[in-house]
Every structure is written in C-alpha cells, then in structure tokens.
C-alpha positions in Angstrom: 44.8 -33.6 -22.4 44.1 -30.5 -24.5 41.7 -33.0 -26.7 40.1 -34.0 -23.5 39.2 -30.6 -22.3 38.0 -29.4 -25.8 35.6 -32.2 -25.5 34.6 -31.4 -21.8 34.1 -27.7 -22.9 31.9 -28.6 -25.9 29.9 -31.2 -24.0 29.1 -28.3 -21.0 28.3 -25.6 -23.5 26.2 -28.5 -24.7 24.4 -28.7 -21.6 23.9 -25.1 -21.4 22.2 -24.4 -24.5 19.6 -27.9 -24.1 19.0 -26.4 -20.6 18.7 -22.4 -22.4 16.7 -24.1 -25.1 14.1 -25.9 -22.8 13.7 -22.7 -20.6 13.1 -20.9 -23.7 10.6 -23.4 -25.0 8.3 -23.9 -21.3 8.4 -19.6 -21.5 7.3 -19.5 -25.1 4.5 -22.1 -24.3 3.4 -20.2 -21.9 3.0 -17.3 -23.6 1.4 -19.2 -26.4 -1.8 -20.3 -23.6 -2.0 -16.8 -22.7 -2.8 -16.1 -26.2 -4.4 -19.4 -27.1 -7.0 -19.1 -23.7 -8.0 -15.7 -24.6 -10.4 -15.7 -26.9 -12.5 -17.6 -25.2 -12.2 -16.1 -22.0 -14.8 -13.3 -19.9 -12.0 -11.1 -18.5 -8.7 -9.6 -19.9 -5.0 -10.6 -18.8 -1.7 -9.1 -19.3 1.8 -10.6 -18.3 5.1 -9.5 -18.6 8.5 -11.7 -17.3 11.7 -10.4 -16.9 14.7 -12.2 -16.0 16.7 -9.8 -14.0 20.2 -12.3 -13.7 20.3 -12.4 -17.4 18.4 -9.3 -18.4 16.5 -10.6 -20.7 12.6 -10.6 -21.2 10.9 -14.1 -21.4 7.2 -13.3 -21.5 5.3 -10.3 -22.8 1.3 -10.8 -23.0 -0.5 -8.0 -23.4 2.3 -6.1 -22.0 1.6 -2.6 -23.0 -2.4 -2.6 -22.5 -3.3 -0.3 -20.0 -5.1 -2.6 -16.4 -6.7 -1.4 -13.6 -4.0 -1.8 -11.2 -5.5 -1.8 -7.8 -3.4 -1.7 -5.0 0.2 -2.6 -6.9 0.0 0.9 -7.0 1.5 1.1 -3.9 4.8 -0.1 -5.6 4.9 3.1 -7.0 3.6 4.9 -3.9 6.4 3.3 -2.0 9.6 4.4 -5.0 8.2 7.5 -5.0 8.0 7.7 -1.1 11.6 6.0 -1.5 13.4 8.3 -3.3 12.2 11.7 -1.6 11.0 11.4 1.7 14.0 11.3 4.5 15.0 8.5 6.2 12.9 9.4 9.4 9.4 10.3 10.0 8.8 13.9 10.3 5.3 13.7 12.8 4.6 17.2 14.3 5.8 20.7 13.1 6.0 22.5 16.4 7.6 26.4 17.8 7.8 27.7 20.6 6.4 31.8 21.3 6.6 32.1 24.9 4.0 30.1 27.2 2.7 28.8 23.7 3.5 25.7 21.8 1.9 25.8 18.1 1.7 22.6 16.5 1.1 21.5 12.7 0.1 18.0 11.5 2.4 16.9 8.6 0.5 14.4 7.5 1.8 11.1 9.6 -0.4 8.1 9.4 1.1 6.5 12.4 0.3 8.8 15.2 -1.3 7.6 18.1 -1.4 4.1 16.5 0.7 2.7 18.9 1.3 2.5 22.2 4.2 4.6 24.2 3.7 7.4 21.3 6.5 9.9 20.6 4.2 12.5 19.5 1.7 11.7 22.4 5.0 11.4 24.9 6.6 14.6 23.3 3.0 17.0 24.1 2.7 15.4 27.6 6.1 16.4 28.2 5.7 20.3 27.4 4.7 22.7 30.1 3.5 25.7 27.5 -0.4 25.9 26.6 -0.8 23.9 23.1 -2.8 25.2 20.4 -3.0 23.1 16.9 -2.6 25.5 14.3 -5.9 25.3 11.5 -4.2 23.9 8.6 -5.6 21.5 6.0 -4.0 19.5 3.2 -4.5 21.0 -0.2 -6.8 18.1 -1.5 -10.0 16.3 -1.0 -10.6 14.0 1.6 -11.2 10.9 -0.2 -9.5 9.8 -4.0 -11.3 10.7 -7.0 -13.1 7.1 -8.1 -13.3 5.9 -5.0 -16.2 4.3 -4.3 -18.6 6.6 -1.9 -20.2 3.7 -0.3 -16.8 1.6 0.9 -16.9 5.5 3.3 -17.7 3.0 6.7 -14.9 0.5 5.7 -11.8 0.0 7.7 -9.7 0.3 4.3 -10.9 4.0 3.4 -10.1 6.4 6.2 -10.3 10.3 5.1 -7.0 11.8 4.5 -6.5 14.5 7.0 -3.2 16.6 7.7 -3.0 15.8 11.4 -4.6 12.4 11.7 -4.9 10.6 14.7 -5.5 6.7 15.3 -5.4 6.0 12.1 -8.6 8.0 11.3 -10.7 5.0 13.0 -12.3 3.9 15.8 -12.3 0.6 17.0 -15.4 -1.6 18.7 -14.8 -4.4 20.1 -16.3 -7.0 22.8 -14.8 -8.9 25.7 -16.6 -8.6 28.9 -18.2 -5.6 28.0 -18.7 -3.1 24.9 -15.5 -1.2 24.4 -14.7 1.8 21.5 -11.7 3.1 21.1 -10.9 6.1 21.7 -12.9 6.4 24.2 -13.6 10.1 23.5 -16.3 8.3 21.1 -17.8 6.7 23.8 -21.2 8.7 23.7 -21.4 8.2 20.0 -21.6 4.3 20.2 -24.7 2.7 19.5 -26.5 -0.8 19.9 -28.8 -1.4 17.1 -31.9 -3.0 18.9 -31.1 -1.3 22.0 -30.6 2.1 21.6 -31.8 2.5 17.9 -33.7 0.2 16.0 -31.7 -2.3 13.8 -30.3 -0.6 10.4 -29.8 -4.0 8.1 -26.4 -3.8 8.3 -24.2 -6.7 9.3 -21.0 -5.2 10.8 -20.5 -2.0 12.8 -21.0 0.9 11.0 -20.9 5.0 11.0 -23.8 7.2 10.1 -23.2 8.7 6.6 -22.4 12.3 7.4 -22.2 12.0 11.5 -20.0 10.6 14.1 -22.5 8.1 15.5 -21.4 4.8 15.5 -23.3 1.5 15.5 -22.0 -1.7 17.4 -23.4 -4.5 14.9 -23.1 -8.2 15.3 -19.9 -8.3 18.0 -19.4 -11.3 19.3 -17.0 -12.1 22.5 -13.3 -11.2 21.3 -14.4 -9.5 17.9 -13.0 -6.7 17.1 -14.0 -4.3 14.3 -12.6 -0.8 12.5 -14.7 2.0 10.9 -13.4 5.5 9.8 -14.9 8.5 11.5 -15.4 12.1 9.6 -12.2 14.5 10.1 -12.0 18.2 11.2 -9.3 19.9 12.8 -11.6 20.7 15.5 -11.6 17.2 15.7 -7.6 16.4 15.9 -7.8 19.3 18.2 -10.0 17.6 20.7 -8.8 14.3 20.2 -5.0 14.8 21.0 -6.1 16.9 24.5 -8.4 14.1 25.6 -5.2 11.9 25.0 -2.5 14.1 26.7 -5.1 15.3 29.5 -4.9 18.9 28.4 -6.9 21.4 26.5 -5.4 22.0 22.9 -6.8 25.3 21.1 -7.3 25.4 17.4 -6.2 28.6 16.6 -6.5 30.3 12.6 -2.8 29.8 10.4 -1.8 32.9 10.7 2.1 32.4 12.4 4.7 33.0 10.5 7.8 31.1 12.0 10.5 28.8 12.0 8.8 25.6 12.8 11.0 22.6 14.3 10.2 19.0 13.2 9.4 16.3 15.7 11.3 13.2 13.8 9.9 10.0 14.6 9.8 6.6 13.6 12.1 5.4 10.3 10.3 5.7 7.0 10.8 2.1 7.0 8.5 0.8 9.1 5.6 2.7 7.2 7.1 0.9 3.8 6.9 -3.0 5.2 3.4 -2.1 6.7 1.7 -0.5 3.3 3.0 -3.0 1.6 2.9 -6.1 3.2 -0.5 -5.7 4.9 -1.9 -3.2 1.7 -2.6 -0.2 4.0 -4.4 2.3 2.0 -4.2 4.8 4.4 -0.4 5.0 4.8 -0.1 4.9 1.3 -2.4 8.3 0.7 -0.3 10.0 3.5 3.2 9.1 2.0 1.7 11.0 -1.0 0.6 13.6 0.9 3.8 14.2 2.0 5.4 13.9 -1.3 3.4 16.4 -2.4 4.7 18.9 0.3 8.3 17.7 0.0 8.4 18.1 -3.5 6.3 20.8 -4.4 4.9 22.4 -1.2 1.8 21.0 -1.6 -0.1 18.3 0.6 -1.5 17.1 -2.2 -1.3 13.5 -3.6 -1.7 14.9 -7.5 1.9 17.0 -7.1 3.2 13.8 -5.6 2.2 12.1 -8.8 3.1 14.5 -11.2 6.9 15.0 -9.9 7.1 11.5 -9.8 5.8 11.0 -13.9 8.3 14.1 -14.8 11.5 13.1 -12.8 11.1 9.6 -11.5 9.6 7.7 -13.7 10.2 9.9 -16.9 11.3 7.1 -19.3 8.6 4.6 -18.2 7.4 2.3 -21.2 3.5 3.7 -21.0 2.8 6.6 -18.9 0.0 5.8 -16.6 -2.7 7.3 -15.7 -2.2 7.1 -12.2 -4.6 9.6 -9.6 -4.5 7.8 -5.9 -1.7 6.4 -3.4 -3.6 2.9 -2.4 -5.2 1.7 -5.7 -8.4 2.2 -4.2 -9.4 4.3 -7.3 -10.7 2.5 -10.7 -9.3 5.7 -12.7 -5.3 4.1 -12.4 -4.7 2.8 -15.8 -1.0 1.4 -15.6 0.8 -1.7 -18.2 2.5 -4.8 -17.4 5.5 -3.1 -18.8 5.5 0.1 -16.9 5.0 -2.3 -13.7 8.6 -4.5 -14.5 9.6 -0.9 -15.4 9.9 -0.5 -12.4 10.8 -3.5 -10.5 14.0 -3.2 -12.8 14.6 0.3 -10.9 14.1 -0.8 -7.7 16.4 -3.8 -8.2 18.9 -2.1 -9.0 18.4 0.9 -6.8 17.7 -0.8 -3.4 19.8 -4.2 -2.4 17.8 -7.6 -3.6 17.7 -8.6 0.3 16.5 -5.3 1.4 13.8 -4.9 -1.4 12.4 -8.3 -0.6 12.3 -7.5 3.1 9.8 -4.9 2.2 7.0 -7.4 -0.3 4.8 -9.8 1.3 6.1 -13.4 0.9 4.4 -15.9 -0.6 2.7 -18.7 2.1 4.5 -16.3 4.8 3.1 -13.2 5.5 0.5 -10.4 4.3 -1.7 -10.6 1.4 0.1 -13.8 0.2 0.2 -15.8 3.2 -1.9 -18.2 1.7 -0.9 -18.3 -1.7 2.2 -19.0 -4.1 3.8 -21.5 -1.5 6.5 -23.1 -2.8 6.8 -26.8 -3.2 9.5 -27.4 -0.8 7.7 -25.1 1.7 9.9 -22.3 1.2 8.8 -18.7 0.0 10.0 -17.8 -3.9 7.3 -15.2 -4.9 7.9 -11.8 -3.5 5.4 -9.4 -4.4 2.3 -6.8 -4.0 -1.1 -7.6 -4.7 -4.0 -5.8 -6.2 -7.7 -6.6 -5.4 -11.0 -4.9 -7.0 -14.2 -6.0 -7.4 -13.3 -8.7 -10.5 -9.9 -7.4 -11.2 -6.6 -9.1 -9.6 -3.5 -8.4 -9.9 0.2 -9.1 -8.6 3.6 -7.5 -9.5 6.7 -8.5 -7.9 10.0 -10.8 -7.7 10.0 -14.9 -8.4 13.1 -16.4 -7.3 13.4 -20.0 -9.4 14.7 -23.1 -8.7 18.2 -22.1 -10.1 18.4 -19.4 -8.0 17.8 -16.6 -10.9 15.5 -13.4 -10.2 12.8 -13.0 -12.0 10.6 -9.4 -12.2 7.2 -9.8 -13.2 3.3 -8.4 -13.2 0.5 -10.4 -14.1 -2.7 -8.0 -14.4 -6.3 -9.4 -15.0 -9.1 -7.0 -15.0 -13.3 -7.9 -16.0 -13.7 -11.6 -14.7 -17.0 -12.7 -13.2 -16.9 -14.3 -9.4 -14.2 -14.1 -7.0 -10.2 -13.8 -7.5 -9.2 -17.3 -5.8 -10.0 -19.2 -9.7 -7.3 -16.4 -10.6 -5.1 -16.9 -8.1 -4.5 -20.2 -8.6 -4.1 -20.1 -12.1 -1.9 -18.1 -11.4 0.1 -20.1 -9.0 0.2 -22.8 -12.0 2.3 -19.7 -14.5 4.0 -18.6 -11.7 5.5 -23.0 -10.6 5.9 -23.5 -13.8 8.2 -20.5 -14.6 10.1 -21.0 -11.7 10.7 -24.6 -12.6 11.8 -23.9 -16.3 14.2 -21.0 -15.3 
C-alpha cells in the first residue's frame, strides 16, 4: 500500500511539474516574440506579468522603460483617492451666521449630475439668503500637456472648485432643439441659421466665450461640450437651479464650516474607471490635495502620494494629471503591477474587480478581451492617446489563478484596434498556459 502511494505521489508531482514546465515554456515564448517582433516594428511595447496565486513574475518586456500611460493613470488616481479620501462624499462646506447660509465648493464632480440632487435638495430646503463664498482651487484649470484644442470635447471639462453639471452642457434633438441647462438657452446657436456655418462637424463652444453651436443633431442625438468656469458662474447656475438668488460674496469668513456628506466615494471609483471619466479623476485629486496637504491642487495630491503611498515603487514616475489626459506621464510596466500587487492585497479580489471594466461586459472593454466561453477573465483600465494604447489590470486564467499585468505601447501609426487584438492573442494565450 505504502509502495502504491509512493508511486501515486511521484506520478502527481509528475504531473505538476510537465504542467509548471509547459506554463513556463508558452510564457517564455511569449516573451521571446516580444523581443523577436521588435526590431522590426514602428512603435514601442512594454509588458510585464505577474502571477499573483503563486507570486511569481512570468513576463517582463521592457518592464522598466518609462510609456506614456494615458488614462491607466486613473489606477493610481483611484489608490490614491482610495487610501485618503473618506468613505462618503463630502459636496458643500456650508455655516450658518444668522439669515445667511455661506457655502464653499469642495471640489465634487457629481453635483447636479443627477436627478433628485442632495446638494440641489439640501439649498432648496434652507430658508436663509445663500451666498457662495469666492473661492478657487489652487491650480490651473486645465492639466499641464493637455492638448488646448481637445478644450470643446466632452472628455476635458475645466476643473473648478464648485462645479456643477459636470462642467458641460448638453444639446440634444427630439422634437425640438433642447440645451441643458437651460440657463444656456440664449447662448445656443444654429450654424446656418443664426451664424454662418463654422466647418465644424459636431456641436461646439466658442474658444474663449459661452456661445454654443448646435452642429449636425439629428433626431435623438445627443451631444456634450464643456463651457468656461467662474464662480460668478457656479453662483448663477445653482440659483437658476434652486429658484433663488445666490450672492458671490469675497472669502473673507472665518468659521466652522459643516460638511454636506453625500454620495459614497464608491460610486465616483466604478464610474472613473469603468467609463474613463477624466473629469472625476482631476476632482478626486483635487481633493487629495486639500485632504492631504490643504491644497486643491492635483500636484500635492501627487507628491503625497510618490512620498507616502507609493514610496517603494520600482521606477518613480513622472506622473502631473489625474485622467491621463496629459502626454508628460511617463510611468513603467513595473511600477503599473507595482501596484496592482498593492491593491490586491489591500482591497478584496471581488471588490477590486467590481471597480475595472470587464472585458466583453462593460466600459472601455465591452468589446474587447471576450473570453472564449463567453465569460469575462480580463479585468482592467485602459489607456487611449493618439497612437499610444495601453491596458493594466487583472487576467483570471483558465485554472482559476490571478494574474496582474500592463501591457504599454506607445508611437504606432493608425488606429489602436491592430493593437488591441494583438493583444487579445498574448492576453488568450496566457490565460490558456496558466
């Protein structure tokens, strides 16, 4: 019997290293193509792998060369968020001096974005005269290497201390031609009918004025532009919302202020990252900055985060915006599975995948990295530039390990779909062999 059992026991450690051996080989073949397809190639590609079940790295291409990292920035965006923000939104700073209510934005990307507000409910509610004291955030309005001319695209709203509707309007066509909010109604425009036709081929906002230009709306469309910020503005937005005159009044109050919690932080996570939204991402900063160093500003965000966070991260990046929108990030493969290994083992594996889109499921990957059975098994952020892709998340493979890993391709010529589904081809083939 005990003969039996040695044999049994020799035969499945047997099994185990053919099946170690192979996984090993398809991994080391892969990397070998990354290094084989190189030289011949227009653009530049990084990949690292990480097998979190076993800890143990199984690909490292380029690992430590420094990308252009788009929007899986946001990954870092949302740890940093993560680990200092509270657990619920903080929306309004507000106190009470007699028949006066003064209010202070705190940097919330999500008020007035939806309907039944609880900023919006929480004004309408008050019976004292509101004035919106003049605060700013410490920073500039837009990312440094942002591109000027991407300033009428739904993706770049200004940041803003007290933003409202997401910093946009909305046009849109049904019956009739709508804006939203309608406090811009007398700025919207009809290229042909009230001015003469600009070129352009979606709706659009003068360069340095609120005048807005309906272009090319067709029954049911629906299109976003950013408008310019001032706390005059925000002033005169949130009383045509509540129906009551709100005074900007100079920052001069010294007070306890009361916060007006919201919302859970959570549902500003899934949404930046799921759906890339640039703007929550720059705000989460924003309020970083204040938490952590009493500064709305996105560079104090970053720089706690480098010195506390992130201290002992493989290659410090150069890292200068929230969203990725900005071609001065500079981060590795490595420093991205850096930390993917944090947040694995800081946040549970169900709850951290909750957060990523899934591939062939939802966000940016909704049509991409389906797996064969139908069945999602790459969770994960995207990152799209002008001829630089990029994706950094979790591959679950067909033996149920957890994989962490980035794949970073900056400088190609055409579009990213080639790149995506070469990519797709690593990614099956990985998840196969592990």
């Amino acid at each position: 019997m005990d003969s039996r059992r040695s044999i049994l026991s020799i035969r499945a450690g047997f099994v185990l290293l053919l099946i170690t051996l192979v996984s090993c080989s398809v991994n080391s073949k892969l990397e070998r193509d990354f290094a084989k397809d190189q030289p011949d190639r227009d653009d530049f590609r990084g990949m690292v792998v990480y097998d979190l079940t076993r800890e143990k790295e199984l690909l490292n291409f380029n690992g430590n060369k420094y990308f252009i990292p788009a929007s899986t920035v946001k990954l870092f965006t949302f740890f940093t968020a993560y680990s200092v923000l509270p657990d619920s939104v903080s929306s309004l700073e507000y106190l009470q001096r007699g028949d006066s209510l003064l209010i202070r934005g705190t940097g919330d990307p999500s008020v007035l974005t939806i309907e039944e507000d609880p900023v919006l409910e929480f004004l309408k509610s008050r019976n004292e005269n509101i004035f919106l004291v003049d605060r700013a955030i410490e920073d500039e309005k837009y990312g440094p290497g942002w591109s000027w001319d991407d300033y009428q695209s739904s993706y770049m709203p200004e940041r803003s201390l007290l933003p409202l509707y997401g910093n946009r309007v909305t046009m849109s066509f049904d019956d009739s031609l709508e804006i939203s909010p309608g406090f811009f109604r007398e700025a919207l425009f009809v290229p042909g009918q009230d001015v003469k036709s600009s070129g352009h081929t979606n709706s659009h906002r003068d360069l340095n004025l609120n005048r807005f230009y309906a272009e090319n709306l067709n029954k049911g469309d629906q299109q976003s532009v950013p408008f310019i910020t001032s706390n005059q503005l925000a002033a005169d937005l949130l009383g045509d919302a509540i129906g009551k005159k709100v005074t900007l009044v100079p920052d001069e109050f010294e007070g306890d202020f009361s916060m007006l919690l919201t919302r859970p932080y959570d549902s500003l996570y899934t949404r930046m990252l799921i759906e890339s939204d640039n703007f929550i991402a720059e705000q989460l900063m924003l309020q970083v900055g204040w938490k952590a160093k009493n500064e709305y500003r996105v560079k104090a965000a970053v720089d706690y985060a480098l010195d506390s966070i992130f201290q002992n991260i493989s290659q410090r990046p150069r890292w200068v915006d929230g969203s990725g929108l900005s071609r001065y990030n500079l981060f590795t493969p490595e420093s991205m599975v850096h930390l993917l290994k944090i947040m694995h083992r800081e946040i549970t594996t169900d709850h951290l995948l909750g957060y990523l889109a899934q591939g062939g499921v939802s966000g940016t990957l909704e049509s991409n990295f389906i797996g064969p059975s139908g069945e999602p098994y790459v969770y994960a952020k995207s990152g799209t530039l002008s001829n630089n892709y990029c994706l950094t998340g979790y591959l679950r493979t067909k033996k149920g390990r957890l994989l962490a890993f980035s794949f970073m391709d900056n400088h190609y010529l055409g579009t990213s779909k080639d790149r995506k589904n070469e990519l797709e081809t690593y990614l099956l083939r990985l998840r196969e062999a592990n």
